[in-house]
N, C-alpha and C positions, 0 to 999 in steps of 0.2 A: 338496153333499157336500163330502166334506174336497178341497182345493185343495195343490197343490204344483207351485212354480214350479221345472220340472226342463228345462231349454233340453240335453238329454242327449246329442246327438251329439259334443261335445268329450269327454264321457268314454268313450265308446267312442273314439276313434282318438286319445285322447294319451296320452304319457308313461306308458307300459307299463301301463296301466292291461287287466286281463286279463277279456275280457269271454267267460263261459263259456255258449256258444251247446247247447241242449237242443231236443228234438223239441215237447215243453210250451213252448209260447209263454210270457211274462210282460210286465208292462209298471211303468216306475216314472216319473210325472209328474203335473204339475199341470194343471189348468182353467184357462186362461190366460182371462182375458175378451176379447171383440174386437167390434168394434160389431153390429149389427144390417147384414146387406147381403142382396140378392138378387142380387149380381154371381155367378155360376157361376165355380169355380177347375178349371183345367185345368192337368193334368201337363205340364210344358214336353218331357219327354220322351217319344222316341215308341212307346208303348207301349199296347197295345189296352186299351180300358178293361174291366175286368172284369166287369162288368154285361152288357156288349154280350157278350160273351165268352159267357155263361151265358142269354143270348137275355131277359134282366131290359131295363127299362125306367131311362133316365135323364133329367135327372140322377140322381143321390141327395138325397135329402133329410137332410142333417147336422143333427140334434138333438143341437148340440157347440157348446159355444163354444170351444170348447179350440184351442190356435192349433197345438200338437205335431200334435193329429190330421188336421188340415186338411193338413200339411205331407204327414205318412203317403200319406192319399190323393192327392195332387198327385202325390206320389214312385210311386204303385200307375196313377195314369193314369185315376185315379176324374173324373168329371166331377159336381162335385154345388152345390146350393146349401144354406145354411147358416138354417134354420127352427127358432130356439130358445123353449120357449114354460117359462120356472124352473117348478116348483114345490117345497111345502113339505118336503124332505129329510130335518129334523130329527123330521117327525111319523111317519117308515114306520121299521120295523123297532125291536130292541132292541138296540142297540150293546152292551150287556150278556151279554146273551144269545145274538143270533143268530151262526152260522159266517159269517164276515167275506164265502165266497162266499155265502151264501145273503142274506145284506145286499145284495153289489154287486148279485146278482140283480134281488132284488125292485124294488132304486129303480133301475135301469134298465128294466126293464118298467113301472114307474110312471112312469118319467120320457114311456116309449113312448106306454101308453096314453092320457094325458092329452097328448100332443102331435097324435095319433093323430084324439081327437077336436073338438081344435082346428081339424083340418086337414077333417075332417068335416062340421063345424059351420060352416062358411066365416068360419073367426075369422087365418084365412091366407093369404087369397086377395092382397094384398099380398106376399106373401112368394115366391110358388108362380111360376114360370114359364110354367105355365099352369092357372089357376085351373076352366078347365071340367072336367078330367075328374080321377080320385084315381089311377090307375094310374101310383102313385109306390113305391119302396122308400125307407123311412127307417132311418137309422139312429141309435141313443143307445148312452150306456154309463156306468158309473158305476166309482170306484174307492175301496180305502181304506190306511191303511198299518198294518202290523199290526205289535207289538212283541212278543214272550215271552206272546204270549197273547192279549195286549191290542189294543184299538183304539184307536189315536193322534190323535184331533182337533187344532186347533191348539194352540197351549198358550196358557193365558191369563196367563201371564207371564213372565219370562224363567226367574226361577228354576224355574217346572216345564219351560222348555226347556231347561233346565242338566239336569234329572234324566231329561229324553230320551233327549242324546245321550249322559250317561253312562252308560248301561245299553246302548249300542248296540258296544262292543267284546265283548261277553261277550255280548250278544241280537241278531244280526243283525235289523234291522228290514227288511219286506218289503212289498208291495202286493199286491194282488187288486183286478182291474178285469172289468169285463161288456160284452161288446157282445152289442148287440138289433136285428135286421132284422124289418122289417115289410112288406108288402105293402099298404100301406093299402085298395087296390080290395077284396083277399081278404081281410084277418084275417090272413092266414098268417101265423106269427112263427118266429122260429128264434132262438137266444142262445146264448153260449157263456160261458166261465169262463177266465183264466188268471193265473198269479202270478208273480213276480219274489221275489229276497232280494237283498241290500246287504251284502256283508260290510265292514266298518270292521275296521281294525290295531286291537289289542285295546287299545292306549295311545291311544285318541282322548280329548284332554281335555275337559273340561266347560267350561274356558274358551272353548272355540270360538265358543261362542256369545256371548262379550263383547266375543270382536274382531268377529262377526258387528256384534253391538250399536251398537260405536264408529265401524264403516262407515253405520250406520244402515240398515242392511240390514232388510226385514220379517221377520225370522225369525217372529216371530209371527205371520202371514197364511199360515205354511207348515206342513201338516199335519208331524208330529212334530217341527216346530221347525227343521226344517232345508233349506237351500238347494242340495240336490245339486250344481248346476250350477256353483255358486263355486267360486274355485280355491282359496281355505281349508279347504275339504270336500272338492275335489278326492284332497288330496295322503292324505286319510285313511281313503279308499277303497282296498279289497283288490283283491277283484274284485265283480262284477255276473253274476248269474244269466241268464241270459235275450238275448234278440236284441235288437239297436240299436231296433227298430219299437216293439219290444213297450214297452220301457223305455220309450220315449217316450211313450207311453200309448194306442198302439194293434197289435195283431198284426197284421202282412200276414197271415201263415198264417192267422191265427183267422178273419180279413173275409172270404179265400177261400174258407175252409171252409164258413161261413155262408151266402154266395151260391152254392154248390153244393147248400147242401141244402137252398138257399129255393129256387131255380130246379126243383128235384127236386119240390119237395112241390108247384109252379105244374104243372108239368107231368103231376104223378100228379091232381092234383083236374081236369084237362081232361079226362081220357079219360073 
């Protein structure tokens, strides 16, 4: 899915940057890649892990390579390992057509089920902590960035990331990301939905992206051309919709929410 390289915790806490916190989670970031590991990450802080919390099974199984979300749950006290298995992105839904949530939907549930039966199939047993039994929770999620309507892929050259960000003072550009809990032993699934927007100062100029160019910056590896995290994008930022979590690319609220009413549906199909 679309990738953005968004390292977002210096824009929430610098330089008056006003970040407008809402009960709707949202999240604005990129897929960061990170190798392949079965080392398990554990929150340095001492705080109860949420799974255990909700009488759930861990670790987690992260279907993320995303380095933002890793961070999230380290910061939530999640204990989980990291079981990534790609598939084909480009071939699910109609970027044309579909409501941008019902996209992140779908290919998070596709990304689920097809990891799902990876893990199934014993095509993970390398991966797994402990390969004998499935009574695992896994998690995926998918995002995309959405402009005046439109869905923003990378740009495939500079000058269509010049006519990006100039449409982005007058079209706030925004994300819609997905997360999916699964129960792998049951089937049970649960997913949620939430969104982010980006206000830019309406004079954001289209050269941004040639001083981006001259830094040799990837603007193009970055859905709608742009590098939030930079301090040249910085200073052209209003404000930000949404909570520090979510903006990174993952909601605490939303995860918690999820494992309350995955632990709910575990607990109603026992009796």
């Amino acid at each position: 899915m679309l990738k953005l390289v968004v390292l977002i915790s210096t824009i929430i806490s610098a330089r008056g940057f006003q970040v407008c916190l809402s009960r709707r989670s949202c999240c604005w970031s990129a897929l960061a890649s990170a190798p392949r590991s079965t080392k398990r990450m554990s929150s340095t802080q001492p705080l109860q892990n949420p799974l255990e919390e909700q009488g759930l099974p861990t670790p987690l199984l992260l279907g993320s390579a995303s380095f933002t979300r890793k961070l999230i749950l380290k910061e939530m006290g999640v204990d989980f390992v990291k079981v990534v298995r790609p598939i084909d992105e480009k071939g699910i839904g109609d970027r044309d057509a579909d409501e941008p949530s019902d996209l992140v939907l779908r290919l998070g549930i596709a990304k689920m089920n097809h990891l799902v039966k990876e893990i199934k199939e014993g095509r993970c047993k390398d991966d797994l902590p402990d390969s004998s039994h499935l009574n695992y929770v896994v998690l995926t999620g998918d995002q995309v960035v959405t402009c005046n309507g439109k869905i923003l892929e990378k740009p495939e050259s500079v000058e269509e990331a010049r006519s990006f960000v100039s449409s982005y003072g007058k079209h706030p550009p925004s994300t819609v990301g997905s997360c999916v809990l699964t129960h792998v032993e049951s089937g049970i699934m649960v997913s949620g939905v939430d969104t982010a927007t980006i206000h830019f100062h309406s004079d954001i100029p289209a050269t941004l992206v040639d001083e981006l160019v001259a830094l040799d910056e990837p603007i193009l590896s970055c859905a709608g051309g742009l590098m939030v995290e930079h301090p040249l994008v910085k200073k052209h930022i209003d404000r930000i919709e949404g909570t520090e979590d979510s903006v990174m690319g993952l909601s605490k609220d939303l995860v918690l929410q999820l494992l309350a009413e995955l632990s709910q549906k575990l607990s109603d199909g026992k009796k």
